[in-house]
N, C-alpha and C positions, 0 to 999 in steps of 0.2 A: 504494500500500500504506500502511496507516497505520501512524503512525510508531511506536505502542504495542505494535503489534504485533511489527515489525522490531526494537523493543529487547526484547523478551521473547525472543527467538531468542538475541539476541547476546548477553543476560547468561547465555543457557544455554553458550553458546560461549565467556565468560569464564569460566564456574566451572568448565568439561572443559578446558578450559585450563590453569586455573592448580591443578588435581587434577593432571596429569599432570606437570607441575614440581616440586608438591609430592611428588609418588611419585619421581623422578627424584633430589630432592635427599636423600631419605630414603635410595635403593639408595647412594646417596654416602656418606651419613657411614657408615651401616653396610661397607660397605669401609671407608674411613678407617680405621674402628676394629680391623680385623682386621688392615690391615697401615698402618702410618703414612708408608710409603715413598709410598704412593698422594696422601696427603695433600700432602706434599714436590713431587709432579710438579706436582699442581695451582695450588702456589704456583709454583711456576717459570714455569709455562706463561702464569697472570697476570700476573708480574713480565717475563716478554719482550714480551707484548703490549702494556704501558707502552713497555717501551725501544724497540718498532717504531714507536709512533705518534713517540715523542722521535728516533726518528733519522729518519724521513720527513721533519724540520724541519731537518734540517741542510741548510746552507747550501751544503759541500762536497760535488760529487759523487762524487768516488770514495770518500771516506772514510763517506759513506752506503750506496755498495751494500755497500763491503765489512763495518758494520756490520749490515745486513739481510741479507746471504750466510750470517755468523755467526749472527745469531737463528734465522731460519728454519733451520738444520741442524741447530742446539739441538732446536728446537719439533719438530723432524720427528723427533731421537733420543728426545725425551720421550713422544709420541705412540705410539711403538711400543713405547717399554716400557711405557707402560698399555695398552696394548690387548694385549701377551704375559701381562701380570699378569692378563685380566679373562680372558680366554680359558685360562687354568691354571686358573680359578674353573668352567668351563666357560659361562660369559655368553658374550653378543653384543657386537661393539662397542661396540651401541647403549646399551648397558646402561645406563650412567650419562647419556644424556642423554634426555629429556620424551620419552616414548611417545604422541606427537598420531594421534588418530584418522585427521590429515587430512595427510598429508605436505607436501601441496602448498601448504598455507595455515598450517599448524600451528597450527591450530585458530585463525586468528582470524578464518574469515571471509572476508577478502579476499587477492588476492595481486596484483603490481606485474606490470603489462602495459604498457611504451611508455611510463616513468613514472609511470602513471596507474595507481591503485589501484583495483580489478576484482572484483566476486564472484565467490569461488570459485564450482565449480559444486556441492561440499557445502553452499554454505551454500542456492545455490540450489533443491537436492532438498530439502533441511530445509522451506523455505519450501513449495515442492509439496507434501509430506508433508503439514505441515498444513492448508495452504489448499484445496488441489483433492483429493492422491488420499483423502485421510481414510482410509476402509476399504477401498478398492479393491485397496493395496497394505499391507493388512495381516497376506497370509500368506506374507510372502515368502521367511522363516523354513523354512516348510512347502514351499512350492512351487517348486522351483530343480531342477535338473537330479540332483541327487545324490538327490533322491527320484523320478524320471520311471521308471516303472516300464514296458518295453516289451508285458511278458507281460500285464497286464492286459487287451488288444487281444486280442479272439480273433483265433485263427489257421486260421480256416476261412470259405473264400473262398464266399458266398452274391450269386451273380449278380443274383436275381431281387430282393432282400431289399437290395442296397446298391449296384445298378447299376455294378456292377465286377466284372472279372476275378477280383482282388487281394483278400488278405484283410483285416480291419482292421486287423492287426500290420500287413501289409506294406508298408498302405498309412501310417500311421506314420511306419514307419521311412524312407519317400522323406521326409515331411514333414520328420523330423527333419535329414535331410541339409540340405535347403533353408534351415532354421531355424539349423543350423551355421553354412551358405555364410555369411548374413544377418548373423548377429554377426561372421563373422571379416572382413566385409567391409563393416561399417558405412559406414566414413569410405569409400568408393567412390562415388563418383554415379552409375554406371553400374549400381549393386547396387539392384534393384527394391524398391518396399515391399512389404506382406506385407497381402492380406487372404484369412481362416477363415472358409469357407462351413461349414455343418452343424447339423446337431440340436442340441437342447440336452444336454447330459450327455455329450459325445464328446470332450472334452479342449481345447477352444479356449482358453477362460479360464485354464487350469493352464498352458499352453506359453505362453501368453503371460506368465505371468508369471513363468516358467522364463526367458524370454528379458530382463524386464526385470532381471532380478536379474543376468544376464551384463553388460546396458550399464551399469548401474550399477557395476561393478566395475572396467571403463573408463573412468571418472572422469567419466561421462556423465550429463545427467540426462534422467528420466521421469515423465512428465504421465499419470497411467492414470484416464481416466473413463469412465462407461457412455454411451452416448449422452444418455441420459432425462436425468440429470442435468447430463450438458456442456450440452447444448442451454438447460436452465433456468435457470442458470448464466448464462452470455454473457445469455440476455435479460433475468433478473435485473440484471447489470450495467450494461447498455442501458438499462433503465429506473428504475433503483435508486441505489445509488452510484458516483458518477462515479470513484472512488481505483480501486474496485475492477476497474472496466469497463477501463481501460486495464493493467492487471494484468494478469485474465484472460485478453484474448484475445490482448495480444504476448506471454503463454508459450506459450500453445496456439497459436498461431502459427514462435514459435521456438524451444522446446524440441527438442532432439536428440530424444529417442523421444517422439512422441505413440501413447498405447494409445487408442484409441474402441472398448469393450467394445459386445457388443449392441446394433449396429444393427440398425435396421427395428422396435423394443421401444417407440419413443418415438412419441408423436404427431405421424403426418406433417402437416405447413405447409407452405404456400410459403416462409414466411420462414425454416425450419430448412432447409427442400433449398437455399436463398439461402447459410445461412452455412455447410453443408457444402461448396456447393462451392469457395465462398471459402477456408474452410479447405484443402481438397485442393492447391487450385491455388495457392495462396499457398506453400503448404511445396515444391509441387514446382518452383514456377517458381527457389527460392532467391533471391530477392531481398536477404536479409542478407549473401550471399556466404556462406553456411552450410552443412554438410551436414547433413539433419534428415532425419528416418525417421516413417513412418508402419507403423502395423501397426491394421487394422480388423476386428472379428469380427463377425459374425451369422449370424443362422440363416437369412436369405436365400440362395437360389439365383443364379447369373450373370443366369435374364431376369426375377427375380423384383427386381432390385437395381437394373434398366436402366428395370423398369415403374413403381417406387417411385419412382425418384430421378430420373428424366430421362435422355432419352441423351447431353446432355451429360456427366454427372456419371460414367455408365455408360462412355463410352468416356475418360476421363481414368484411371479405375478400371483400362479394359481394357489399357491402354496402360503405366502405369507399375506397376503391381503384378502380383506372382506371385501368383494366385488359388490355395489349396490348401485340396482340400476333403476334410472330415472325416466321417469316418462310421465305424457301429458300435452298439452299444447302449451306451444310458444308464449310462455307470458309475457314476452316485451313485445310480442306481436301483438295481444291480446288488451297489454297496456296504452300501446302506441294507438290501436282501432279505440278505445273509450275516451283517450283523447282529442280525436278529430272531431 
């Protein structure tokens, strides 16, 4: 990755940083000013934290714990009555201190694993964000589970028309179950990936990115490309810049959710079916000691997937993924006719 790039990121992660200290020390003095008792704790609470580091030096043991016995029952009776005082305000504990986007790194970026200072996995989505998913994962706002509308799905079952019993609601609502299972059961190895047989305009693209928006929230990151461009991509970097080439494919490689939107869309090669199935077998074999997920869409059928891609590719597919297929009519066709 180049390195101009990496500090453009982290001065963005320095100034949401040092915003949220600045807003933090603001919510402060505004207390202070309303009552000066608040001010009083916080000097105390500074002045014992000198006297803990000055008595950790003392030389005598007992006359050390029993002065750190004393601070800390201090710090502990001070504690609560600012947090009785902010909570009569009706705030949160947290009140007075930095609201970081990122709990876990508190916005800087990185966080201490084994000693070793580690990328967060926010700073890592950042990086995704702008390097690979660009627009892929741009409606993720719109597209999440709080807008999945069931009723959209008609609910009249046409045998002939969608080769099932089951109507497109119903059939739905199994997918959804399974899509549940999926996320509550991520971190499982035994929980299958997910690949979306069907038409185009029957919902794949939208569930899936219902679904990224839930790993995301589990502090997890995701890689969402269409095939056409993943594919260009990796041989772009193959053939292009060397910083990049090794980027791209150890994320798509190792990223927790890789999405491949619209497969079978892209121009088949032997060298694409080569690094498909590299990819496949690489995430599932877990070589990092890692748990990673795949989720694959297209509008391929099961023998339409095995005659494209090989039966290699076909039976690694059959084997580790839950095939779930979608059908229905066109809803952005359906959407686009109600709004004329």
């Amino acid at each position: 990755m180049e390195n101009s790039f990496l500090n453009q990121i982290l001065h963005e992660y320095e100034n949401k940083r040092n915003k949220a200290i600045l807003e933090a020390e603001k919510r402060k003095r505004e207390l202070m000013e309303v009552n000066p008792r608040l001010l009083e704790i916080e000097n105390e609470l500074s002045s014992n934290s000198i006297k803990i580091s000055k008595a950790i030096l003392l030389s005598n043991p007992k006359e050390q714990e029993k002065l750190l016995t004393s601070l800390k029952k201090q710090n502990s009776a001070l504690i609560k009555e600012k947090n009785e005082f902010i909570k009569k305000l009706s705030k949160e504990n947290n009140y007075l201190y930095p609201h970081f986007e990122c709990k876990l790194c508190k916005d800087t970026g990185y966080v201490s694993k084994d000693n070793t200072l580690t990328m967060c996995s926010c700073l890592k989505q950042r990086i995704f964000d702008l390097a690979y998913n660009k627009s892929n994962m741009g409606n993720l706002e719109r597209e999440n589970f709080s807008n999945f509308n069931i009723k959209v799905f008609s609910d009249k079952p046409d045998k002939e028309k969608y080769k099932s019993d089951i109507s497109p609601r119903e059939n739905m609502q199994v997918i959804e179950e399974k899509v549940e299972n999926f996320i509550k059961n991520f971190d499982n190895p035994d929980e299958k990936n997910l690949i979306f047989t069907g038409n185009t305009g029957v919902g794949k693209t939208f569930l899936s990115s219902c679904i990224a928006n839930e790993i995301l929230k589990l502090g997890k990151t995701v890689l969402y490309q269409t095939a056409p461009v993943m594919f260009d991509e990796i041989n772009e970097s193959k053939f292009g810049k060397e910083n990049s080439k090794f980027d791209l494919y150890e994320n798509i490689l190792n990223v927790d959710l890789l999405i491949i939107d619209d497969l079978g869309t892209e121009k088949i090669t032997d060298s694409k079916i080569t690094e498909l199935f590299t990819i496949i077998n690489t995430r599932l074999l877990n070589q990092n000691h890692k748990i990673t997920k795949t989720i694959i869409s297209t509008n391929l059928n099961v023998d339409e997937i095995f005659k494209t891609y090989t039966t290699r590719i076909g039976s690694r597919l059959a084997g580790s993924y839950r095939f779930l297929r979608f059908f229905g009519d066109d809803l952005r066709f359906k959407k686009a006719k109600k709004e004329l």
